[in-house]
DOGU-942454 format. One line per field, with one value per atom (N, C-alpha, C): residue number from 0; chain; z, y, x. Coordinates in steps of 0.02 Angstrom, whole numbers. Layout:
N
pos = [NUM|...]
unit = [A|...]
zz = [Z|...]
yy = [Y|...]
xx = [X|...]
***
This chain:
204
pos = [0|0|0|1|1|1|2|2|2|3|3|3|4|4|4|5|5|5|6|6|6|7|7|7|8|8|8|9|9|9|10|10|10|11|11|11|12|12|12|13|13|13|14|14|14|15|15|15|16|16|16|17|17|17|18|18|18|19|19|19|20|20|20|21|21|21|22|22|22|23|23|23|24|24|24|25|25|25|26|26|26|27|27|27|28|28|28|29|29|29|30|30|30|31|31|31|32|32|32|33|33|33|34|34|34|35|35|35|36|36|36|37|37|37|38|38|38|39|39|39|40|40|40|41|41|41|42|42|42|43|43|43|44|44|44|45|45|45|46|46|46|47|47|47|48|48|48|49|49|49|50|50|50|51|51|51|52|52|52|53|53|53|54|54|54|55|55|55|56|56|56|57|57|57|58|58|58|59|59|59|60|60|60|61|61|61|62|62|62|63|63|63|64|64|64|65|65|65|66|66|66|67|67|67|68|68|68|69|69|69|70|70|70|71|71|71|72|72|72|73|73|73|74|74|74|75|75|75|76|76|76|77|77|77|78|78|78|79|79|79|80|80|80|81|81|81|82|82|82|83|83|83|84|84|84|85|85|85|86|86|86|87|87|87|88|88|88|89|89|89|90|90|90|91|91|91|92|92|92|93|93|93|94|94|94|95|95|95|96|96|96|97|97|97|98|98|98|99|99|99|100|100|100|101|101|101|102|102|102|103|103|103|104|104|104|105|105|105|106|106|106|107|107|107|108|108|108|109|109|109|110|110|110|111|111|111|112|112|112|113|113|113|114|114|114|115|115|115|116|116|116|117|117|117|118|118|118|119|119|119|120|120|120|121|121|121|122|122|122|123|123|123|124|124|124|125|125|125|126|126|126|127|127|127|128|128|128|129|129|129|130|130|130|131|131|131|132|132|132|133|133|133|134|134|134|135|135|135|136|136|136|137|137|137|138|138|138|139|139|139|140|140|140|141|141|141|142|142|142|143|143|143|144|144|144|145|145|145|146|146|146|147|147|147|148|148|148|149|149|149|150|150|150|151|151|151|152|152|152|153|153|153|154|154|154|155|155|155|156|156|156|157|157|157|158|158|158|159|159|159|160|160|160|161|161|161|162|162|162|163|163|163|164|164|164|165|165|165|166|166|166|167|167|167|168|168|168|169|169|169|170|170|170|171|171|171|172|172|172|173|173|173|174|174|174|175|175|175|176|176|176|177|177|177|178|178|178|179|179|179|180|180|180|181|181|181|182|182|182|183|183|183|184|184|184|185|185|185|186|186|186|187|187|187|188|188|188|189|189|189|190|190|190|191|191|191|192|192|192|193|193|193|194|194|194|195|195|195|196|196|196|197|197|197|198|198|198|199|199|199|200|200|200|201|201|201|202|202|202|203|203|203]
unit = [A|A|A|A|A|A|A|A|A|A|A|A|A|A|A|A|A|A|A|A|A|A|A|A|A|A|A|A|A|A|A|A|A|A|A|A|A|A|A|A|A|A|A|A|A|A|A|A|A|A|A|A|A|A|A|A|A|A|A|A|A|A|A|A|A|A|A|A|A|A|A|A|A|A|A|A|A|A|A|A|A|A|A|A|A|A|A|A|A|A|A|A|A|A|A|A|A|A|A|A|A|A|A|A|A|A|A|A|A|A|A|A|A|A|A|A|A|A|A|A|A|A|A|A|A|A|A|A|A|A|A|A|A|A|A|A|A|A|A|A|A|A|A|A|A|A|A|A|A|A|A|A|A|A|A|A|A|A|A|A|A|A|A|A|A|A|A|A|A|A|A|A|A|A|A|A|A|A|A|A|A|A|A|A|A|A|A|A|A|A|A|A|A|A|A|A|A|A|A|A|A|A|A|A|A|A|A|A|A|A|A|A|A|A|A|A|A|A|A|A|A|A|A|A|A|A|A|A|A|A|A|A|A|A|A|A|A|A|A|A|A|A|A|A|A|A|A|A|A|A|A|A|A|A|A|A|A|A|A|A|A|A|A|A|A|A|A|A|A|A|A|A|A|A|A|A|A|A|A|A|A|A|A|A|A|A|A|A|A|A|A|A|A|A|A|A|A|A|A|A|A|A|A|A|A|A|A|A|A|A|A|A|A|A|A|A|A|A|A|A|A|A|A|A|A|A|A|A|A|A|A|A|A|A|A|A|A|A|A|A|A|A|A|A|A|A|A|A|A|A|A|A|A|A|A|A|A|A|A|A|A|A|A|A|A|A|A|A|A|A|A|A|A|A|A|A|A|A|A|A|A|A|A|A|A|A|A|A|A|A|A|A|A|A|A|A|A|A|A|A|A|A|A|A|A|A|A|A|A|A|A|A|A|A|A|A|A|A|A|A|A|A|A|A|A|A|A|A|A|A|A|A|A|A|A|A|A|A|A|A|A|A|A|A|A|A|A|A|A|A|A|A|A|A|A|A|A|A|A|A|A|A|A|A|A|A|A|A|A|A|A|A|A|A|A|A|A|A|A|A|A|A|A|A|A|A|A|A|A|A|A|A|A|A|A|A|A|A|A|A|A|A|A|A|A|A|A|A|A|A|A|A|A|A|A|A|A|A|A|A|A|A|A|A|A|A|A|A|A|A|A|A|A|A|A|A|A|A|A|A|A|A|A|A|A|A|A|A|A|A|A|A|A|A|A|A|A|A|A|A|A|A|A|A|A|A|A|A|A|A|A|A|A|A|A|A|A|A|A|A|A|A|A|A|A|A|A|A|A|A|A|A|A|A|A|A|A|A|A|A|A|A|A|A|A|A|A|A|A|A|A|A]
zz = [-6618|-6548|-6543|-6518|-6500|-6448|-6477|-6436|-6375|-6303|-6268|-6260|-6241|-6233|-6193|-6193|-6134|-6058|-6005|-5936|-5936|-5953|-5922|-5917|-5875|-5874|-5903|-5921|-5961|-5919|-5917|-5858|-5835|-5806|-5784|-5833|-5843|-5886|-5860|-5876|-5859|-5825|-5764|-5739|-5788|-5813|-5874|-5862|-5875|-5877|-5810|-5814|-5802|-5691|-5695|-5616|-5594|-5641|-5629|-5604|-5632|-5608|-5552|-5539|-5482|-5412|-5416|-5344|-5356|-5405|-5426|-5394|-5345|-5309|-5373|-5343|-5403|-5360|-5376|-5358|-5390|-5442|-5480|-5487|-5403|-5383|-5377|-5402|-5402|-5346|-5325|-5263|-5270|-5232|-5210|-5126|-5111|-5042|-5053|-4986|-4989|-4949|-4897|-4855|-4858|-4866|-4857|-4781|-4767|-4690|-4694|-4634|-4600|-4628|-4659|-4701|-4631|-4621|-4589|-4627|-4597|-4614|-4560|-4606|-4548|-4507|-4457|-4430|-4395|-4383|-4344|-4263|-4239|-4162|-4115|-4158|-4115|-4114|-4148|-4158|-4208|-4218|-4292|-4323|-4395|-4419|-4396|-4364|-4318|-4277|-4222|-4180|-4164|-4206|-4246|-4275|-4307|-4329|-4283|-4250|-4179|-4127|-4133|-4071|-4113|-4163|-4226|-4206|-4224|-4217|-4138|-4099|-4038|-4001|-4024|-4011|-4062|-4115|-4142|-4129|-4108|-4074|-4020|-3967|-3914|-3927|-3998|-4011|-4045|-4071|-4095|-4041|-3975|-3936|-3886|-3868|-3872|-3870|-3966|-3992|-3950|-3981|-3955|-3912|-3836|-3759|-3774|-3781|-3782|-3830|-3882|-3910|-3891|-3856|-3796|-3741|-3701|-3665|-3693|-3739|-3767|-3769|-3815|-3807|-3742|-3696|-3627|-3611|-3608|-3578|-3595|-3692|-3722|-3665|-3673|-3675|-3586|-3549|-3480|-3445|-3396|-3368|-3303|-3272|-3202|-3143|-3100|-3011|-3000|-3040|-3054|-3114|-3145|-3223|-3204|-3184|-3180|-3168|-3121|-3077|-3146|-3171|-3222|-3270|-3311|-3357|-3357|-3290|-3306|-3298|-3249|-3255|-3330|-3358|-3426|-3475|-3483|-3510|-3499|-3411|-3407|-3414|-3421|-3445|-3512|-3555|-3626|-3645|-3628|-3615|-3623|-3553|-3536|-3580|-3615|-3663|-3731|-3761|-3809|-3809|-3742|-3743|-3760|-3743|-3754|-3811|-3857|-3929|-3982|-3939|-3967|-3939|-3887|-3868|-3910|-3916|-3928|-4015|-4041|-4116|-4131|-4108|-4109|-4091|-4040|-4032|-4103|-4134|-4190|-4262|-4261|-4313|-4318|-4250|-4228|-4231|-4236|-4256|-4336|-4346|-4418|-4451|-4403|-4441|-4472|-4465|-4487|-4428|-4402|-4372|-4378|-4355|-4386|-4354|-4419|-4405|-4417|-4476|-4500|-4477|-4463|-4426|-4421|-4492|-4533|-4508|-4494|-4471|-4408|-4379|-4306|-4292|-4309|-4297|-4317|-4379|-4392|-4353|-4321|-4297|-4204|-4165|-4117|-4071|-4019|-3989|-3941|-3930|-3887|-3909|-3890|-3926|-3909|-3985|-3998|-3956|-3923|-3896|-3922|-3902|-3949|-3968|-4015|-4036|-3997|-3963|-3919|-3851|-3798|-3712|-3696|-3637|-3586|-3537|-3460|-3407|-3395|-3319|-3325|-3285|-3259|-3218|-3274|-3338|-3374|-3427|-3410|-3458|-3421|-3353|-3313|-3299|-3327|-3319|-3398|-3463|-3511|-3520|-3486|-3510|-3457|-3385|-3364|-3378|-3424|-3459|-3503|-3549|-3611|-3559|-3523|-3484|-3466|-3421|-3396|-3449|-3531|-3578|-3608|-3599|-3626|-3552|-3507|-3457|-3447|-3466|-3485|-3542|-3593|-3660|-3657|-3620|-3589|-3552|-3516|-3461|-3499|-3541|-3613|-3646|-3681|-3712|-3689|-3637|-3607|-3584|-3577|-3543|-3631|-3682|-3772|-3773|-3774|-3800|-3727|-3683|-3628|-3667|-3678|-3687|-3735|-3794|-3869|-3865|-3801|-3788|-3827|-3824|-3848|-3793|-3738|-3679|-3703|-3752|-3733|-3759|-3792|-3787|-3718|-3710|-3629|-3582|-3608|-3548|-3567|-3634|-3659|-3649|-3613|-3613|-3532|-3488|-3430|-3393|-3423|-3377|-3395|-3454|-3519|-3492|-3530|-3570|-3482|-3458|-3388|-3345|-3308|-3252|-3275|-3323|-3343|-3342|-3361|-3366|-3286|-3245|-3192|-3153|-3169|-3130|-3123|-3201|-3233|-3186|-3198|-3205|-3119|-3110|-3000|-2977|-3028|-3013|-3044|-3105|-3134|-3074|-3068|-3040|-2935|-2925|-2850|-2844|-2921|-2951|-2942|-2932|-2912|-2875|-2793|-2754|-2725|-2672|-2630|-2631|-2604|-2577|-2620|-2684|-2748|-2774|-2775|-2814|-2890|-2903|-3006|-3012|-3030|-3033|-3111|-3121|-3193|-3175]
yy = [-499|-496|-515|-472|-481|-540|-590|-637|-623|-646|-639|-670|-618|-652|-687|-757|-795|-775|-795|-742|-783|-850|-891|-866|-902|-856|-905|-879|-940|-970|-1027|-1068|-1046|-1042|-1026|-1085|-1038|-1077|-1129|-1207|-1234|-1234|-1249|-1242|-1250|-1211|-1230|-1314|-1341|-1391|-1370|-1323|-1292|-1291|-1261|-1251|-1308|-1369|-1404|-1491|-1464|-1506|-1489|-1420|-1372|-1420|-1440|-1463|-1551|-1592|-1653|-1686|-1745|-1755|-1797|-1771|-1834|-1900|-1943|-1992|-2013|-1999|-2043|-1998|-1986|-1964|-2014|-1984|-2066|-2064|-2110|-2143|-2137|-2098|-2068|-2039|-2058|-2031|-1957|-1933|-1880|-1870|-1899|-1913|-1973|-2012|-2095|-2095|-2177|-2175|-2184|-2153|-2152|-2075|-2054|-1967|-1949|-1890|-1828|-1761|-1730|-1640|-1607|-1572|-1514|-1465|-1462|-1416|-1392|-1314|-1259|-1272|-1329|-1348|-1361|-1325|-1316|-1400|-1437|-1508|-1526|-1537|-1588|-1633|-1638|-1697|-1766|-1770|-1832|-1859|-1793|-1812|-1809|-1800|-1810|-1880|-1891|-1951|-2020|-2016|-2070|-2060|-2002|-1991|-2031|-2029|-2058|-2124|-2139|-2225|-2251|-2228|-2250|-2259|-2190|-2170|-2220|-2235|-2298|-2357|-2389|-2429|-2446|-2386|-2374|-2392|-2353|-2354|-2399|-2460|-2515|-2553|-2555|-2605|-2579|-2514|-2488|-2494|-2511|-2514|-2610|-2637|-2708|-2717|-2691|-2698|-2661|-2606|-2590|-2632|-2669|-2708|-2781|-2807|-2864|-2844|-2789|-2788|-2803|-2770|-2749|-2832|-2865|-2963|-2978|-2965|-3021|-2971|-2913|-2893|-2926|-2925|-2961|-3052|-3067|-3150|-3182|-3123|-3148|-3174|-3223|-3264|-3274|-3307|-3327|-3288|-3316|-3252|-3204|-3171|-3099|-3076|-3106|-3071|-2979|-2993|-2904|-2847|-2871|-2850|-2826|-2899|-2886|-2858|-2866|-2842|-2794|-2729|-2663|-2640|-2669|-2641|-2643|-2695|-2713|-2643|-2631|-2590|-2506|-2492|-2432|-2433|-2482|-2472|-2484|-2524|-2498|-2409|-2402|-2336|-2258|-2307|-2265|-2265|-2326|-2342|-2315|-2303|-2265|-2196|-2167|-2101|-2113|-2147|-2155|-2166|-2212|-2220|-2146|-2087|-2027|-1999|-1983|-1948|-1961|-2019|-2067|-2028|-2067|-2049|-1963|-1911|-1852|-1824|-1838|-1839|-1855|-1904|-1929|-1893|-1872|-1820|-1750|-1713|-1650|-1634|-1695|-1708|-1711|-1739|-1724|-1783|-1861|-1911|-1907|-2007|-2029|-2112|-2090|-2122|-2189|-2253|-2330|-2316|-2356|-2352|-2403|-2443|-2504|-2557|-2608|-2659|-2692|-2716|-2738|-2717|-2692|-2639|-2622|-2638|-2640|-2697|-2762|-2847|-2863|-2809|-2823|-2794|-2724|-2702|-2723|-2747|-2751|-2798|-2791|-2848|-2906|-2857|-2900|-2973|-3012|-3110|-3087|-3112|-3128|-3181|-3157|-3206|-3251|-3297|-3375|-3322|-3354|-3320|-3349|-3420|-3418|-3397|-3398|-3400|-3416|-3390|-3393|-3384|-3448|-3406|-3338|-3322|-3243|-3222|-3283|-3294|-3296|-3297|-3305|-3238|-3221|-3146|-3125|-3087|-3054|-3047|-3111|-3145|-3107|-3104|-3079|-3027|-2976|-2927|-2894|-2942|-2867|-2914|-2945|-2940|-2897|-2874|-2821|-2767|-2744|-2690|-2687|-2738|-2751|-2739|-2756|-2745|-2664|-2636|-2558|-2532|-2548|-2501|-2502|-2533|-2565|-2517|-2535|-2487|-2436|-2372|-2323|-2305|-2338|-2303|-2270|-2341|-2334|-2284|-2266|-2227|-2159|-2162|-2073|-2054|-2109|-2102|-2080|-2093|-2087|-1995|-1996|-1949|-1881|-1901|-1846|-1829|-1885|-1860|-1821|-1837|-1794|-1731|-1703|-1653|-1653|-1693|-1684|-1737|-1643|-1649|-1687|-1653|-1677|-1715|-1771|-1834|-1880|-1850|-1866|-1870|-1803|-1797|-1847|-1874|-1929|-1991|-1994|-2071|-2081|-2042|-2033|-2006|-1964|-1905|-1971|-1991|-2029|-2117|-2124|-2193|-2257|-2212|-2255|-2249|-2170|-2195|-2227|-2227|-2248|-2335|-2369|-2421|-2426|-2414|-2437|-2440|-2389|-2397|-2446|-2456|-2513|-2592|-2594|-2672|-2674|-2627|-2646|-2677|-2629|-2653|-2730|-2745|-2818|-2841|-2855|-2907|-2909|-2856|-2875|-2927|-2933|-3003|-3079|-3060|-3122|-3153|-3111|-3149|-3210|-3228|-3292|-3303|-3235|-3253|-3243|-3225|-3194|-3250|-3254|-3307|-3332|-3280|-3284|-3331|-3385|-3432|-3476|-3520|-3554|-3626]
xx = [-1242|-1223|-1150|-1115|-1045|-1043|-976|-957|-891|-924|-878|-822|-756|-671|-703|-651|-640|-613|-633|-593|-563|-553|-479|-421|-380|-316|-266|-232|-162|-114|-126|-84|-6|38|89|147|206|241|277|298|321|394|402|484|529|600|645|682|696|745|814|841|876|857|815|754|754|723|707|766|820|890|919|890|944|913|850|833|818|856|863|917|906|966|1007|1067|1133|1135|1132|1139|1189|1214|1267|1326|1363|1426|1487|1534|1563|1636|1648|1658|1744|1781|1822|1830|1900|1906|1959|1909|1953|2025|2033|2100|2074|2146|2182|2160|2163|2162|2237|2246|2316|2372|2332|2357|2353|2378|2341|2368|2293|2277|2305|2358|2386|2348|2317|2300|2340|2296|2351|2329|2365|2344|2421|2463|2521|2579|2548|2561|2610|2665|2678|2669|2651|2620|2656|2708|2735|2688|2701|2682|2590|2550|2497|2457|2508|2499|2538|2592|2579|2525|2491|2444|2370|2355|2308|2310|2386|2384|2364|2388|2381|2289|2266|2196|2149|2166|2133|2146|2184|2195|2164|2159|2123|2031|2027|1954|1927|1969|1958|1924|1966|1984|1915|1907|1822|1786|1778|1695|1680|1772|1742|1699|1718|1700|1630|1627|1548|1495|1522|1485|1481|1516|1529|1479|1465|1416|1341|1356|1283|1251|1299|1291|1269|1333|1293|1244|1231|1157|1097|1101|1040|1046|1108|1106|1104|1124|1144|1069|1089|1019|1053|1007|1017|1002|999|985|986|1050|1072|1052|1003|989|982|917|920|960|1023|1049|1123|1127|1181|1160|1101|1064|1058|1054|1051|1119|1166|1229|1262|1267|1273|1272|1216|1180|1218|1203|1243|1308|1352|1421|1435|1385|1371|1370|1331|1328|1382|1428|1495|1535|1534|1583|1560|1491|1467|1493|1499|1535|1608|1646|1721|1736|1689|1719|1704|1643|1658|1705|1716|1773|1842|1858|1903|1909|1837|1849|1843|1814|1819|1894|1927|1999|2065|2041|2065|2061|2005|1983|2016|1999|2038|2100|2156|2198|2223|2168|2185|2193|2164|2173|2102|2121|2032|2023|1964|1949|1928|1952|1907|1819|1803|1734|1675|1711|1662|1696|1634|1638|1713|1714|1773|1822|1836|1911|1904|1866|1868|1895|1863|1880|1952|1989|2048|2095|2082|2117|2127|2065|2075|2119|2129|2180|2131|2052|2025|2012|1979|1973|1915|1875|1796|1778|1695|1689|1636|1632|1563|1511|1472|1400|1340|1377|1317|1334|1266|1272|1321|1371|1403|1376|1417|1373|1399|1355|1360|1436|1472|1536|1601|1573|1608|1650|1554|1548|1600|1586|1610|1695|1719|1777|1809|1779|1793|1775|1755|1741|1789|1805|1857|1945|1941|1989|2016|1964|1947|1982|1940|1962|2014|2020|2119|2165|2161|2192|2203|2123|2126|2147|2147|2194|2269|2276|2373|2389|2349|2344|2358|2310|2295|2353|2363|2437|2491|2488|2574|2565|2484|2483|2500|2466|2460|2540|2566|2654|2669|2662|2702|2666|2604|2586|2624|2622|2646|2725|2754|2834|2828|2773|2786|2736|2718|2671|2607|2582|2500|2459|2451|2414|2362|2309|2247|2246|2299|2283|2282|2326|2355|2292|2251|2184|2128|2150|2084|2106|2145|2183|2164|2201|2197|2118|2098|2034|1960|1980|1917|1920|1968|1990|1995|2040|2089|2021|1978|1933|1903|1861|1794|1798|1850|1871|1907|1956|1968|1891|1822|1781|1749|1740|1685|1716|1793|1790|1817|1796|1790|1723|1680|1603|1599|1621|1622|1659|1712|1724|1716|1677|1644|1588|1573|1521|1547|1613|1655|1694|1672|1713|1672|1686|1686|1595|1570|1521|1454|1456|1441|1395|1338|1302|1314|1354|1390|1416|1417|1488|1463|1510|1522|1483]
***
């Protein structure tokens, strides 16, 4: 009696070495920048690398001084107490907010240009002009008192700037200083400090 072939089928050949690296992440890339901070990339935006790179410095500066204030709210929102908790606690919050948009605007502006934008902590704290405030509670008369300082400072900022970048023609810096940077901040620190006149339950 004849013995029957096997029907098995022969397993499929193993992926090559080769297949099998192509979809292997590298992890062991090694650590190089590609633009210096403070370089800039020429782009074709009608600009000179001058006047490019004073518009860089100025706009980081701006966005240093920024991240501070929006990360200063974010503090007294968590920390603020008293009569007005709620009241400050959500305003807090939505001008966190406003200011989350400005440090993109701000840092996207910087890039397009052709710098490099600050970004880690570190280099925010070195570069800014605002004063850190305690790690613990302040009252909320106090917050209010330092945070439209911050502001009072980036709107001074802002004016100078948009007056440098107007003379050396780079409008749309001009429009991020002025349209961005100046309302959003003259708005904010009208609403802060109507928290503090006479008749205002806020006080120290």
């Amino acid at each position: 009696m004849a013995t029957k072939k096997s029907s098995s089928k022969a397993l499929p050949a193993a992926p090559s070495t080769a297949r099998a690296m192509a979809v292997q992440p590298n992890l062991h890339q090694q650590t190089h920048e590609t633009q210096k901070f403070g370089e800039i990339v020429k782009l074709p935006n009608g600009l000179s690398e001058d006047v490019c790179k004073k518009s860089v410095a100025l706009l980081n500066q701006c966005l240093a001084d920024t991240i501070t204030l929006r990360d200063m709210y974010k503090k007294h929102h968590w920390q603020v107490v008293g009569p007005t908790f709620n009241q400050l606690h959500l305003m807090y919050d939505q001008h966190f907010e406003a200011q989350v948009l400005l440090v993109d605007i701000l840092a996207e502006r910087i890039q397009l240009l052709g710098g490099i934008a600050l970004a880690m902590a570190a280099d925010i704290a070195e570069t800014t002009k605002i004063a850190r405030p305690p790690r613990g509670r302040e009252p909320a008369a106090v917050q209010i008192r330092r945070l439209a300082e911050a502001h009072e400072m980036i709107i001074i900022e802002a004016r100078e700037a948009a007056k440098k970048v107007d003379e050396s023609g780079d409008d749309g810096s001009n429009d991020v200083f002025v349209s961005n940077v100046l309302r959003t901040n003259e708005l904010q620190v009208w609403f802060l400090t109507e928290h503090l006149v006479a008749a205002s339950p806020v006080t120290a």
